[in-house]
C-alpha positions in Angstrom: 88.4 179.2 34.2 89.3 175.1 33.3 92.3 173.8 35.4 95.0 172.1 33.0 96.0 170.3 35.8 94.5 167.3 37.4 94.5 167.1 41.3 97.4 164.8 40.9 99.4 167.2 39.4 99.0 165.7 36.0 98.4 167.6 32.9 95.1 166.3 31.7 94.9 168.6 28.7 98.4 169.8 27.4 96.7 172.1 24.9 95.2 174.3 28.1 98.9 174.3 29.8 100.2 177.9 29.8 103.7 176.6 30.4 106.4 177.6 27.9 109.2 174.8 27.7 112.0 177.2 26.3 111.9 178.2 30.2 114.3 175.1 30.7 116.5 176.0 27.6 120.4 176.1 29.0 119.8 173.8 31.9 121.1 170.5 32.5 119.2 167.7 30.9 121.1 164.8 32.9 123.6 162.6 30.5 122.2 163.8 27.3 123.3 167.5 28.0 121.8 170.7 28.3 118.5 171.9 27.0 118.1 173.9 23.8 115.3 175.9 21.9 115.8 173.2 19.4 114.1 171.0 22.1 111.7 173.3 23.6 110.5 173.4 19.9 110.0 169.5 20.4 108.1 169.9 23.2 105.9 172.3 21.7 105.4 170.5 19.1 104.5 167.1 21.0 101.6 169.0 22.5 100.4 170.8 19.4 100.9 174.3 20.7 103.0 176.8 18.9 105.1 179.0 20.7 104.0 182.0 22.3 104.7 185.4 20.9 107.2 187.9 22.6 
């Protein structure tokens, strides 16, 4: 199986990250408020994944 991240901790290939940002929706996102699925749908969108099924 391919890492997605580099030894540095990195993400060298997004596309291969299993991480799903709506994890962080309703936490703090320092002075510009708190984190919502609208955003997590940014994110996704940034790295060309669509979200995963439930």
């Amino acid at each position: 199986m391919m890492r997605a991240l580099a030894k540095d901790g990195v993400v060298e290939d997004p596309k291969r990250c299993a991480y799903d940002p709506k994890a962080l929706v309703g936490t703090a996102a320092g002075e510009c408020g708190t984190f919502t699925a609208a955003d997590a749908d940014i994110v996704r969108n940034i790295v060309g994944r669509s979200a995963p099924s439930e």
